[in-house]
GUVOFI-13228 format. One record per residue: x, y, z of N, C-alpha, C in turn; residue in three letters. Coordinates in Angstrom, 1 decimal. Layout:
! residues N
    n_u    n_v    n_w   ca_u   ca_v   ca_w    c_u    c_v    c_w residu
      X      Y      Z      X      Y      Z      X      Y      Z    ALA
...
This chain:
! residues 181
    n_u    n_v    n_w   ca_u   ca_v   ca_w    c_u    c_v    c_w residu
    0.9   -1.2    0.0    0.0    0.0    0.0    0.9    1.2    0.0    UNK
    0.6    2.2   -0.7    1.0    3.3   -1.0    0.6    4.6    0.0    UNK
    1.3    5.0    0.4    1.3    6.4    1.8    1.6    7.7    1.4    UNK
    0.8    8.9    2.2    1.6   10.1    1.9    1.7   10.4    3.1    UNK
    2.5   11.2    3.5    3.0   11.7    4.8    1.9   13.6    4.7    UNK
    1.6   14.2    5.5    1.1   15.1    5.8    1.3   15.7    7.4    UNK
    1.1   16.7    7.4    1.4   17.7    8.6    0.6   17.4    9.4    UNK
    0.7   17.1   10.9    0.2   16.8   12.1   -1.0   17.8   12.0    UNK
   -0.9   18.9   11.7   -1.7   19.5   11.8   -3.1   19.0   10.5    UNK
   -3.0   18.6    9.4   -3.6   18.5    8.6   -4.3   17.0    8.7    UNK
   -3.2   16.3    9.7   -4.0   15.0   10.3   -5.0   15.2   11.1    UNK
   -5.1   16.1   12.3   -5.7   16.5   13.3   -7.4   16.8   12.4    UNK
   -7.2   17.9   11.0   -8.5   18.4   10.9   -9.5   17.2    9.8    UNK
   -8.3   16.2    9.1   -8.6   15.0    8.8  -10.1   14.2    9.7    UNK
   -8.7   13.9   10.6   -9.7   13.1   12.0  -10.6   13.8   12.5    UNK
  -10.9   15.2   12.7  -11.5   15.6   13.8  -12.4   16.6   12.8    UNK
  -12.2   17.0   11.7  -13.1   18.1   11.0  -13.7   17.7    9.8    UNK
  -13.0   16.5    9.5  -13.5   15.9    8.2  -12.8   16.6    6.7    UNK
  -11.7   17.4    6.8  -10.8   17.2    5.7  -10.8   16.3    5.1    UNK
  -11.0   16.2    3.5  -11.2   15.0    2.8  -10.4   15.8    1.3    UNK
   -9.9   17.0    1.4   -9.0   17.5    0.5   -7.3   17.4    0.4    UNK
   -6.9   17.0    0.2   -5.2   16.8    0.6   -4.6   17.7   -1.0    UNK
   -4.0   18.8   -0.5   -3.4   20.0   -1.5   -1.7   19.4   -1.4    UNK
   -1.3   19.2   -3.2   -0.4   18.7   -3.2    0.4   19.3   -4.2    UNK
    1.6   19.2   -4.5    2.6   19.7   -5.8    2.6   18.7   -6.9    UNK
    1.8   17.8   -6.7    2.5   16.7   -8.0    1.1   15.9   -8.1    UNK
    0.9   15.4   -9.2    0.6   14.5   -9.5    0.3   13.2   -9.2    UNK
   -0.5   12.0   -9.1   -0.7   11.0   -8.1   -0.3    9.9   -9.0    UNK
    0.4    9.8   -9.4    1.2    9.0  -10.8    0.5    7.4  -10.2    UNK
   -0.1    6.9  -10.7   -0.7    5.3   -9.9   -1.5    5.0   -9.0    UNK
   -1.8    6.5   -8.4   -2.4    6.2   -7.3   -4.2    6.6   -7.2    UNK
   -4.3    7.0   -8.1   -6.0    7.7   -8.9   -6.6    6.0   -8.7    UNK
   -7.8    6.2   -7.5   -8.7    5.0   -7.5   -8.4    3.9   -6.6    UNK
   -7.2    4.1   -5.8   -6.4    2.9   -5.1   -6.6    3.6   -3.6    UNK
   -6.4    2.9   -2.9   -6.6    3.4   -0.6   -5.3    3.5   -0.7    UNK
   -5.1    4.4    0.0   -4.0    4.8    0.4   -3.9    5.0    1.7    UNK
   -2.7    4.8    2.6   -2.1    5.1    4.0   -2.0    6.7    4.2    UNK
   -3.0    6.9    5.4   -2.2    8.3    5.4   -1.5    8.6    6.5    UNK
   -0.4    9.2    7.0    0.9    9.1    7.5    1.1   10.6    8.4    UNK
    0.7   11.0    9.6    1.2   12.2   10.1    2.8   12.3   10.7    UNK
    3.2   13.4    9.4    4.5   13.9    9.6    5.0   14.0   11.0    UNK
    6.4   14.2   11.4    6.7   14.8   13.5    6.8   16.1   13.3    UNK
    6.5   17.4   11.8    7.0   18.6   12.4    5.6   19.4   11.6    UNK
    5.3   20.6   12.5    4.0   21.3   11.9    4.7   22.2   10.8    UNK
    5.6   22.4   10.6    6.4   23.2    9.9    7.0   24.4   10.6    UNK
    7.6   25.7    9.6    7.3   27.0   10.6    8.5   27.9    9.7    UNK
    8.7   29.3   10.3    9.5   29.9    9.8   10.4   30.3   10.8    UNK
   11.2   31.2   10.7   12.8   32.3   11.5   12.0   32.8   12.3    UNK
   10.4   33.3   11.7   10.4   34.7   12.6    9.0   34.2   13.4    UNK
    8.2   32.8   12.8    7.0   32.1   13.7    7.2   31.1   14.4    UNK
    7.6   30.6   15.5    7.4   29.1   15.9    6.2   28.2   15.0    UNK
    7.0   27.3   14.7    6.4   25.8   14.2    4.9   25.7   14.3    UNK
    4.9   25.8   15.8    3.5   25.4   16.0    2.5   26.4   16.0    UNK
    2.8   27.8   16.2    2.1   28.8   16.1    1.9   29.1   14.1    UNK
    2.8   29.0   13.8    2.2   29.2   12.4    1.6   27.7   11.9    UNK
    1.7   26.8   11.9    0.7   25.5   11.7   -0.3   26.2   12.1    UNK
   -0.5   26.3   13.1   -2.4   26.6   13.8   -3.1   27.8   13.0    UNK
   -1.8   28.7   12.4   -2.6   30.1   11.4   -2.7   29.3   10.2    UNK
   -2.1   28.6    9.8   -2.6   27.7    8.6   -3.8   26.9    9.0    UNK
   -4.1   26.4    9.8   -5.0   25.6   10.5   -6.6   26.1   10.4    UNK
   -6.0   27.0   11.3   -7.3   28.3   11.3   -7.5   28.5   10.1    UNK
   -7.2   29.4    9.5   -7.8   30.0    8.2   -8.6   28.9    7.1    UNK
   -8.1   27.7    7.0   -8.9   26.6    6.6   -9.8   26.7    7.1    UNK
  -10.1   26.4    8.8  -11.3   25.9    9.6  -12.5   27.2    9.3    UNK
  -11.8   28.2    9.3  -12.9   29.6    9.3  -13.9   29.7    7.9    UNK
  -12.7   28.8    6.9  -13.6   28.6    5.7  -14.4   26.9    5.9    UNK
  -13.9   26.2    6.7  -14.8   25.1    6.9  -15.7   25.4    7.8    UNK
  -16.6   26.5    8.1  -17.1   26.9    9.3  -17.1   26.8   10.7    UNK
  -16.2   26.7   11.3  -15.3   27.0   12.6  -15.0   28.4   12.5    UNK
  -15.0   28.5   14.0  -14.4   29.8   14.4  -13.3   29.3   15.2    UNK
  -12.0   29.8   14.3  -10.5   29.6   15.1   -9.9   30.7   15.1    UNK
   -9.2   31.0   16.1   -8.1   31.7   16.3   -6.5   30.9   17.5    UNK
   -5.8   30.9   15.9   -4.1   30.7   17.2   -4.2   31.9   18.0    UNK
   -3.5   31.3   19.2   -3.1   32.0   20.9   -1.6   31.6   20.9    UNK
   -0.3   32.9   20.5    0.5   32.6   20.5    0.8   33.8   21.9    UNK
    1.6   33.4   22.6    2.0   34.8   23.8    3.6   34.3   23.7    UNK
    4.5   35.0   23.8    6.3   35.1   23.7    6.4   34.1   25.0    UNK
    7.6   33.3   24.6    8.0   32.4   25.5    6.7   31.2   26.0    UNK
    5.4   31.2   25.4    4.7   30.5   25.8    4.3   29.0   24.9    UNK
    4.1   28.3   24.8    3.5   27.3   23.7    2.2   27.6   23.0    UNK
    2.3   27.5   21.9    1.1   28.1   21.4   -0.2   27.1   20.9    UNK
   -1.1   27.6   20.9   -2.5   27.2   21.1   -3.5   27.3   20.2    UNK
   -4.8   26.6   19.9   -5.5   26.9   18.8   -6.5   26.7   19.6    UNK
   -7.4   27.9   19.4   -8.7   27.6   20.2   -9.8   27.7   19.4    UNK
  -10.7   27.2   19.4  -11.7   26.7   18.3  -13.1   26.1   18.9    UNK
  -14.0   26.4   17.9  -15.4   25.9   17.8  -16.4   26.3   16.9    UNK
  -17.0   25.1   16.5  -18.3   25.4   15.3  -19.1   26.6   15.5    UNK
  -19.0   27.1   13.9  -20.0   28.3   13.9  -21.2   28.2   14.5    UNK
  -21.4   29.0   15.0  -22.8   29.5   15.6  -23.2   28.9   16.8    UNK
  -22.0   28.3   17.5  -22.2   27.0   19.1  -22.2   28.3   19.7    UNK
  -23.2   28.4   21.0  -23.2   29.5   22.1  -22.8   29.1   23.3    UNK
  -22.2   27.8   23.2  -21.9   26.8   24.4  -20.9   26.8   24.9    UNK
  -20.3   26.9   26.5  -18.6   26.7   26.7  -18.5   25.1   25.9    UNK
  -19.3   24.4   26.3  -18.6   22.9   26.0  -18.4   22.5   24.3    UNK
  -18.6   23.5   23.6  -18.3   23.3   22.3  -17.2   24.0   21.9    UNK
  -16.7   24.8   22.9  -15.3   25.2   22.8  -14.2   24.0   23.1    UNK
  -13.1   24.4   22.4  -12.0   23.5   22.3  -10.8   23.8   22.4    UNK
   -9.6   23.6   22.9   -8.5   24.2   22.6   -7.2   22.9   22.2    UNK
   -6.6   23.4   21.6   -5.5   22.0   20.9   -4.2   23.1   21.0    UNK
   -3.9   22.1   21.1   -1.8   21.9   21.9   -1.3   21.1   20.8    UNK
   -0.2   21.7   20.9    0.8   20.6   19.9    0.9   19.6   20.8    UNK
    0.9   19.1   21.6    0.9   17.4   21.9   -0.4   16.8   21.7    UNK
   -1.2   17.8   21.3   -2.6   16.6   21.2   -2.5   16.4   19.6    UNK
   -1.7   17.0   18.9   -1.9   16.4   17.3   -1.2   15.3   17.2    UNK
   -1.3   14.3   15.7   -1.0   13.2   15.7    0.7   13.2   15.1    UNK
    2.0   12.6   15.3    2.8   13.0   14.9    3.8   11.7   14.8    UNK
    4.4   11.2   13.7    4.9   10.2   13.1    4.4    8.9   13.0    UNK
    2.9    8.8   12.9    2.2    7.9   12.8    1.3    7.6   11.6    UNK
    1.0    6.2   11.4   -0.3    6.3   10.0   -1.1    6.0   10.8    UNK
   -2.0    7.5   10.6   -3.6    7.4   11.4   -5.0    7.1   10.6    UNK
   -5.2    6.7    8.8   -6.2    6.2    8.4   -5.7    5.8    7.3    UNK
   -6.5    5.1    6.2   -6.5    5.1    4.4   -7.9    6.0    4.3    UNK
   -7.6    6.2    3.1   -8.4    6.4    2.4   -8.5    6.3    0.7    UNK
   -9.6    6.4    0.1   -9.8    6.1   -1.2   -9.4    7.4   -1.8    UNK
   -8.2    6.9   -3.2   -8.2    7.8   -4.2   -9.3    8.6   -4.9    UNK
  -10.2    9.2   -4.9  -11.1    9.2   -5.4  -11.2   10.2   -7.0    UNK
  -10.4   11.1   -6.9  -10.4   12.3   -7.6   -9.1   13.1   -7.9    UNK
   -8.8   13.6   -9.0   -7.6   14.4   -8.6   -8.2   15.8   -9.6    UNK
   -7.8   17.1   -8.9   -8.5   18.0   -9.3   -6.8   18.3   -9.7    UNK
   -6.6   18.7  -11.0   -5.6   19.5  -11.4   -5.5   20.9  -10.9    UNK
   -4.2   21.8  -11.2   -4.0   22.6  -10.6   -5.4   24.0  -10.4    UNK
   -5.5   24.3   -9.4   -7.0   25.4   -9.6   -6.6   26.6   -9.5    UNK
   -6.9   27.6  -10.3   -7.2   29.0  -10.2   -7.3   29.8   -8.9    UNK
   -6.7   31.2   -8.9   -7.4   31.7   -7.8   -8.3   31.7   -7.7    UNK
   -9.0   31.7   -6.5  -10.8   33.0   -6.5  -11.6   31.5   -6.7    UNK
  -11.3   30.3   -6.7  -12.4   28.6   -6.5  -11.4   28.3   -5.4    UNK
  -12.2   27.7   -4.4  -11.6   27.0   -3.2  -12.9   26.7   -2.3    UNK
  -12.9   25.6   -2.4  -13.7   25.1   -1.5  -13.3   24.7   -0.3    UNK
  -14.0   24.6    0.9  -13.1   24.4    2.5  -12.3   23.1    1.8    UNK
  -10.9   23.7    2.6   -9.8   22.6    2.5   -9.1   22.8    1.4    UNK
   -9.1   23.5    0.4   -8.8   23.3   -1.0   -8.2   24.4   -0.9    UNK
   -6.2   24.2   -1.3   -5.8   25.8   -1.6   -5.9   26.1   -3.1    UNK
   -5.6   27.1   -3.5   -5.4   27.4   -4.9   -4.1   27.2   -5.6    UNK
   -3.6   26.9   -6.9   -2.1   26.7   -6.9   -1.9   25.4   -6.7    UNK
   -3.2   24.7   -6.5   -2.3   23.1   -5.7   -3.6   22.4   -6.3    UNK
   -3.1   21.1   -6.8   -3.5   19.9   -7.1   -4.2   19.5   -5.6    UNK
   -5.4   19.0   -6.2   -6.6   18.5   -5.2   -6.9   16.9   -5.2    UNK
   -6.3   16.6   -4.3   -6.4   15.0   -4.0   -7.6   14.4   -3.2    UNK
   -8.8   14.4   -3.8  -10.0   14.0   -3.3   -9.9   12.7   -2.4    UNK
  -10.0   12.5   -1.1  -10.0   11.4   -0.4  -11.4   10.8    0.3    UNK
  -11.7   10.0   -0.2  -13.2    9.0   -0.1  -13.1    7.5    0.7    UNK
  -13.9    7.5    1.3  -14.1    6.2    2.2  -13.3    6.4    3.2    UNK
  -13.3    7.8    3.8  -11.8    7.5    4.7  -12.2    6.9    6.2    UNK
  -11.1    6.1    6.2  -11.3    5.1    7.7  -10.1    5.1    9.2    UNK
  -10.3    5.8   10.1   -9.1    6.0   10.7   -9.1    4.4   11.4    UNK
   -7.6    4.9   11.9   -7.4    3.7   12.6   -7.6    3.7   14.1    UNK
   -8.1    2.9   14.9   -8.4    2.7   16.1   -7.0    2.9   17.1    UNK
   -6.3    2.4   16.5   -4.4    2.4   17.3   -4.0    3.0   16.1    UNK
   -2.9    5.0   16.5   -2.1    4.7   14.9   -1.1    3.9   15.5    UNK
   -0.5    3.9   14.0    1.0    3.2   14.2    2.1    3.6   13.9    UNK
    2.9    3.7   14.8    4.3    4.3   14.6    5.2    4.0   13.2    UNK
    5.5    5.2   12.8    5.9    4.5   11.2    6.6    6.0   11.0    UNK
    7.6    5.7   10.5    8.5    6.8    9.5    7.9    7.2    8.1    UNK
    8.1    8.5    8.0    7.5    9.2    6.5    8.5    9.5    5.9    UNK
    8.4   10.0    4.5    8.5    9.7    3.8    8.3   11.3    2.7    UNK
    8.7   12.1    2.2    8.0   12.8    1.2    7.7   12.5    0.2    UNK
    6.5   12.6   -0.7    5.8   12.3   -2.0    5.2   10.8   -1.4    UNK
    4.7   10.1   -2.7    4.1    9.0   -2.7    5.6    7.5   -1.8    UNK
    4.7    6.8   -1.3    6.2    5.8   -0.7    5.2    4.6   -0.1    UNK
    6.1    3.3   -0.2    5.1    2.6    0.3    5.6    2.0    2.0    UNK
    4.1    1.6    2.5    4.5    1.1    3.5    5.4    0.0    3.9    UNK
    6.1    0.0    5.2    6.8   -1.1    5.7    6.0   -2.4    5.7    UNK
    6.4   -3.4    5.6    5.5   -4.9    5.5    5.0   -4.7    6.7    UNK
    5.5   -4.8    8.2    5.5   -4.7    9.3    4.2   -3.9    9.5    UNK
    4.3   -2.5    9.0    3.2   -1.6    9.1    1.8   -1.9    8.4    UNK
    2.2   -2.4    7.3    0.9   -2.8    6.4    0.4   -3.8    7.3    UNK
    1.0   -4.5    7.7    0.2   -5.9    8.4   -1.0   -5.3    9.5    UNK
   -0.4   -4.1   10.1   -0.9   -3.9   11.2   -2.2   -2.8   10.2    UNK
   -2.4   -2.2    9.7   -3.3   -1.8    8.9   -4.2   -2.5    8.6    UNK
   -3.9   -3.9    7.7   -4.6   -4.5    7.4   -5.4   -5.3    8.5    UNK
   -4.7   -5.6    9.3   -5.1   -6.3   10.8   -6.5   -5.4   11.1    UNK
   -6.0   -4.3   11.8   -7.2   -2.9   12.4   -8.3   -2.8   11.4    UNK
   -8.3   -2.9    9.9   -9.1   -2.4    9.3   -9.9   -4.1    8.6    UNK
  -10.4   -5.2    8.9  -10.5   -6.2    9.0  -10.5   -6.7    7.6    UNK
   -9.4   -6.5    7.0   -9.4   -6.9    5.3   -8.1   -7.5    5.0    UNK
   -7.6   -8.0    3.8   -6.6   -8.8    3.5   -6.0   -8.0    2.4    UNK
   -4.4   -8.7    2.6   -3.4   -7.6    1.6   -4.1   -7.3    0.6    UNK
   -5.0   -8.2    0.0   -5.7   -8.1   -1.7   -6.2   -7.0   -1.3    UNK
   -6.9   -6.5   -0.7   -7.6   -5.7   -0.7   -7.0   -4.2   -0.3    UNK
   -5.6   -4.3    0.7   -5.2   -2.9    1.1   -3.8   -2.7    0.3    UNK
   -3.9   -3.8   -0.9   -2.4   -3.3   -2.0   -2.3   -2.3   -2.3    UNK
């Protein structure tokens, strides 16, 4: 089975927001129609002048505000920074949320899912939640997380899984190599 690795952060709105768009540079050369491993990277990314985890969460956010969430990153100097979040229009404390970089998922494969689509490069001014512009749109369908992820090394671009790892995939998700090649 075939894997892409993605940013902890982009795992997190996967699992928990229903991201089903994965924005990519290249082409899915073999992989249009086939399940794929999806794989959270160990780094949120970042720049010189933003901590890692504070600029993940403003990438994070700006997605979720167009997936209808209300987010705002909480970064304060010398502090770890924070993403606090909740569905539009909740009037409720308990629908408020806040996420930490240790609660995202990080060097693990946390679901597959189905190739389903690949949207060539898009124009400015079309983007649908999840979708940047400039980037190849990797439609992902049937997605199934895993109950345990599993520890596993990434990879950049397309790469396939370790035997070891696939077993355990295949194991959690109750189907046979034939079916998770």
């Amino acid at each position: 089975m075939q894997a892409i690795t993605v940013r902890p952060q982009w795992a997190f709105a996967m699992l928990a927001l229903g991201k089903r768009i994965e924005n990519r540079d290249f082409f899915p050369a073999g992989l249009l129609g086939s399940r794929i491993a999806l794989h959270s990277g160990k780094n949120v990314g970042g720049s010189p002048s933003v901590p890692a985890t504070a600029r993940g969460f403003r990438e994070l956010a700006c997605d979720m505000i167009g997936a209808g969430y209300l987010a705002a990153p909480v970064w304060f100097k010398g502090e770890p920074p924070f993403l606090a979040w909740q569905p539009l229009g909740a009037t409720d404390r308990k629908s408020s949320h806040i996420l930490r970089d240790e609660d995202l998922p990080k060097s693990v494969v946390f679901a597959t899912a189905q190739l389903s689509q690949f949207v060539e490069k898009v124009p400015e001014g079309y983007c649908p939640p999840w979708g940047h512009p400039g980037k190849h749109w990797w439609v992902l369908e049937d997605f199934r997380p895993l109950v345990t992820p599993i520890e596993c090394k990434g990879q950049q671009g397309a790469w396939r899984l370790p035997q070891g790892v696939l077993d355990e995939v295949v194991s959690q998700q109750g189907g046979r190599h034939g079916d998770a090649a």
